[in-house]
VEXKOLTI-937372 format. One record per residue: z, y, x of N, C-alpha, C in turn. Coordinates in pm, whole numbers, plus 50000, padded with zeros to 5 digits. Layout:
# VEXKOLTI-937372
<dolo><n_z>Z</n_z><n_y>Y</n_y><n_x>X</n_x><ca_z>Z</ca_z><ca_y>Y</ca_y><ca_x>X</ca_x><c_z>Z</c_z><c_y>Y</c_y><c_x>X</c_x></dolo>
...
# end
This chain:
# VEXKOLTI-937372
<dolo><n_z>50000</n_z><n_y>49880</n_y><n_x>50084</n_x><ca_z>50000</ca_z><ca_y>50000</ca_y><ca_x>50000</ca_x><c_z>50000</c_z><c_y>50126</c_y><c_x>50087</c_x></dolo>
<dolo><n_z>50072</n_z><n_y>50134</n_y><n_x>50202</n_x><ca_z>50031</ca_z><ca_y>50238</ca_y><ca_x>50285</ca_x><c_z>49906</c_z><c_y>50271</c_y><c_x>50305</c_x></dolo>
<dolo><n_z>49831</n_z><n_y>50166</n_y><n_x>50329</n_x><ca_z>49701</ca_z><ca_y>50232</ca_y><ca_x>50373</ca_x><c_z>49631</c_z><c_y>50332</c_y><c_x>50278</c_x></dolo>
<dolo><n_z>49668</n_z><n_y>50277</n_y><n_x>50139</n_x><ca_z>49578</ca_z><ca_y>50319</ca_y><ca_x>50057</ca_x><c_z>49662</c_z><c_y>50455</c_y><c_x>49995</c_x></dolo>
<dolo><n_z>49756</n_z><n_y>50502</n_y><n_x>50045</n_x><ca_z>49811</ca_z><ca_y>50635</ca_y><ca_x>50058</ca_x><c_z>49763</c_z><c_y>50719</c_y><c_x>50164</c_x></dolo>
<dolo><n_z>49773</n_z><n_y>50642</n_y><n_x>50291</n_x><ca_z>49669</ca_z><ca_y>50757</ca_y><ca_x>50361</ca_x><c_z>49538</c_z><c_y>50747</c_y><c_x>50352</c_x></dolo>
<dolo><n_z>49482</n_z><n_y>50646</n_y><n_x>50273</n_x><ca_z>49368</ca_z><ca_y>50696</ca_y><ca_x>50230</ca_x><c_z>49350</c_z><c_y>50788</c_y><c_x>50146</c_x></dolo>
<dolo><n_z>49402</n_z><n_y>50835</n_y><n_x>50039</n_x><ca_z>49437</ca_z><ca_y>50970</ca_y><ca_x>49988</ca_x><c_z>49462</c_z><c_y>51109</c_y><c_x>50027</c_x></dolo>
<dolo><n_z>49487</n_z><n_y>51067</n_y><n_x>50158</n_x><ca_z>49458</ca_z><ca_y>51196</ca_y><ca_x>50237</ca_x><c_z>49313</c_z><c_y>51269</c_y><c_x>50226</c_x></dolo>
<dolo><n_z>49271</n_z><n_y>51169</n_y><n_x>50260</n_x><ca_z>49141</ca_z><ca_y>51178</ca_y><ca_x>50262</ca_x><c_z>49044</c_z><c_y>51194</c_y><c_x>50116</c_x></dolo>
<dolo><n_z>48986</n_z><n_y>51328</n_y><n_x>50134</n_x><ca_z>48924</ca_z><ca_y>51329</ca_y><ca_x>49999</ca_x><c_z>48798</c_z><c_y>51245</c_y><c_x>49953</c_x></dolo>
<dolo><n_z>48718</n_z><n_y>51203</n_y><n_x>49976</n_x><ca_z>48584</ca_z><ca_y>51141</ca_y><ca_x>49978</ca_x><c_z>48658</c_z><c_y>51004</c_y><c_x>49996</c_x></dolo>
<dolo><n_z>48773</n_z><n_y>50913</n_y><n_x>50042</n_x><ca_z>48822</ca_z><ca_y>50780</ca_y><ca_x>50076</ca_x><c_z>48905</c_z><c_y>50774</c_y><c_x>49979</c_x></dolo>
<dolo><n_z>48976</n_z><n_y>50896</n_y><n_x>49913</n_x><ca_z>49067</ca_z><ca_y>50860</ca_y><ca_x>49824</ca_x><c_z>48997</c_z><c_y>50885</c_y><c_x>49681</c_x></dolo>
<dolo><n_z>48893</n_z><n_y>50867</n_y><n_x>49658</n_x><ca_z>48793</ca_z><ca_y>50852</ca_y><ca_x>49571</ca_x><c_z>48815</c_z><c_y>50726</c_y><c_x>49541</c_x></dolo>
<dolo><n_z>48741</n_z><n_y>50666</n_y><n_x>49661</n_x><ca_z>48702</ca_z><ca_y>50527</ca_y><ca_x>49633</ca_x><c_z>48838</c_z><c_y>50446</c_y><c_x>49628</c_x></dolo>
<dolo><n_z>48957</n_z><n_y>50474</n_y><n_x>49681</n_x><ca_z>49046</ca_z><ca_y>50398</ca_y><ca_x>49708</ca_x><c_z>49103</c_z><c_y>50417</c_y><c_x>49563</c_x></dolo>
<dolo><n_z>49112</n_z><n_y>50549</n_y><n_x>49498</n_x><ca_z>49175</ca_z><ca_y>50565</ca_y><ca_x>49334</ca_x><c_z>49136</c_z><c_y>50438</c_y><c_x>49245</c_x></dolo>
<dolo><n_z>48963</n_z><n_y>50450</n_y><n_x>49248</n_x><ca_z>48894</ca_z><ca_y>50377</ca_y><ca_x>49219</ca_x><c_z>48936</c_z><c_y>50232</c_y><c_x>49195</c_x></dolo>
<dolo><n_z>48974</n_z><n_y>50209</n_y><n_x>49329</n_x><ca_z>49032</ca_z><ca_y>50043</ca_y><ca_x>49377</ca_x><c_z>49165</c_z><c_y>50003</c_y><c_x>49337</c_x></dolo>
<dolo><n_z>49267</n_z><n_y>50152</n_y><n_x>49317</n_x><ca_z>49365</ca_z><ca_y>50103</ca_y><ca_x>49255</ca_x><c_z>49398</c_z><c_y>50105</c_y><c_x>49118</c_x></dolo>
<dolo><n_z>49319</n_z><n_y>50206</n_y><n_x>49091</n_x><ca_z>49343</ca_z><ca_y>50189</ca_y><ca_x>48910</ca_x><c_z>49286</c_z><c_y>50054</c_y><c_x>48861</c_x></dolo>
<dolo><n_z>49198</n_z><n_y>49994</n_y><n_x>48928</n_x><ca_z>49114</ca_z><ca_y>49853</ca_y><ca_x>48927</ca_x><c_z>49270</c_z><c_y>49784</c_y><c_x>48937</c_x></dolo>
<dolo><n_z>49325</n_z><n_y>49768</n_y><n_x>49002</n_x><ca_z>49416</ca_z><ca_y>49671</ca_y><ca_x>49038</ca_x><c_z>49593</c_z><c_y>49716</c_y><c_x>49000</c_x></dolo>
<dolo><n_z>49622</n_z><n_y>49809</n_y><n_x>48966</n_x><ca_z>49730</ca_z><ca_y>49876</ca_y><ca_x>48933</ca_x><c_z>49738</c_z><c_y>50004</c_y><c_x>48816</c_x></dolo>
<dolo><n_z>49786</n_z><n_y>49972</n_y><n_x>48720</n_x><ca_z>49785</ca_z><ca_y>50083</ca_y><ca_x>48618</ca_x><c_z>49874</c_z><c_y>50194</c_y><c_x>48640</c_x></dolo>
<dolo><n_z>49991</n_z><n_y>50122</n_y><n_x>48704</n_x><ca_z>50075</ca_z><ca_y>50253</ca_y><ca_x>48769</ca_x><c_z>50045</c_z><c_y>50356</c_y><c_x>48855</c_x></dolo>
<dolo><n_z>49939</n_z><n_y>50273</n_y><n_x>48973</n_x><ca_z>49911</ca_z><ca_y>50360</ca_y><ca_x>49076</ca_x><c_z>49808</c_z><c_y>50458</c_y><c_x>49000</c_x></dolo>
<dolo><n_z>49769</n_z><n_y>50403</n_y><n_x>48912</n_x><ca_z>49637</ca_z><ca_y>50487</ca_y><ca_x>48862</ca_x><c_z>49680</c_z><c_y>50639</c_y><c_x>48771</c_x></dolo>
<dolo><n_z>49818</n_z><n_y>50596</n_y><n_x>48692</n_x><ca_z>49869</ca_z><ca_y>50725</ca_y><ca_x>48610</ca_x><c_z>49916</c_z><c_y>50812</c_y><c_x>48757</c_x></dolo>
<dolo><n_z>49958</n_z><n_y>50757</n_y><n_x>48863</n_x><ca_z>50034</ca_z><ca_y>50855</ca_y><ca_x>48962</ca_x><c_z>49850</c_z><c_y>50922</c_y><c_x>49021</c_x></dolo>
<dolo><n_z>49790</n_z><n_y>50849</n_y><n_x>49088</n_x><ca_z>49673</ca_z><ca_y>50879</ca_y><ca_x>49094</ca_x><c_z>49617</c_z><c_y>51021</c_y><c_x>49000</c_x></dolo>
<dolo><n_z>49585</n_z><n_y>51000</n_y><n_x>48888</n_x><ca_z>49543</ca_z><ca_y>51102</ca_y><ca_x>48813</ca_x><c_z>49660</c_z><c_y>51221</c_y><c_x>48833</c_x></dolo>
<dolo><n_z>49804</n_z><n_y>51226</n_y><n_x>48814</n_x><ca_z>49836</ca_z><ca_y>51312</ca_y><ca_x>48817</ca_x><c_z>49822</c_z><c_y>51388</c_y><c_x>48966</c_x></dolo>
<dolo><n_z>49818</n_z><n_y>51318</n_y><n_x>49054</n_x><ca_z>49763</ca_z><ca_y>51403</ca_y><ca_x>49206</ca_x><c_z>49654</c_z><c_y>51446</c_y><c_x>49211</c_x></dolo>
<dolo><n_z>49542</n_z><n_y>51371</n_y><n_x>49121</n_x><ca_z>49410</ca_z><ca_y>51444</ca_y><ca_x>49120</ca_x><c_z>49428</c_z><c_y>51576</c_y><c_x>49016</c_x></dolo>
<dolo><n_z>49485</n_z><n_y>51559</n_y><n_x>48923</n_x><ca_z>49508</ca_z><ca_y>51721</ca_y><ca_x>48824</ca_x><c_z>49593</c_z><c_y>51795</c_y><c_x>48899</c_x></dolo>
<dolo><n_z>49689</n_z><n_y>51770</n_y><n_x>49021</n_x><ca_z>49762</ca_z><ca_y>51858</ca_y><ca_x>49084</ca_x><c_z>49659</c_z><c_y>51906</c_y><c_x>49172</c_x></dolo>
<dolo><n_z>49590</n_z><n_y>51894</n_y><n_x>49254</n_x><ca_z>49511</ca_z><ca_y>51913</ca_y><ca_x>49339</ca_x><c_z>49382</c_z><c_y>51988</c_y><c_x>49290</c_x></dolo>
# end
């Protein structure tokens, strides 16, 4: 799971990585969206 936090650093990686976790995690995906509407 780290990785795919600092992949979020990264804008263009934390695309695809959102992508990969809302695929695989519904939690990561509501925290996800709310960092993308914060941002």
């Amino acid at each position: 799971m780290s990785t795919n936090f600092i992949a979020v650093l990264r804008p263009e990686t934390a695309f695809a990585s959102l992508v990969e976790l809302t695929s695989q995690i519904d939690d990561d995906a509501s925290m996800a969206r709310m960092i993308l509407s914060a941002g």
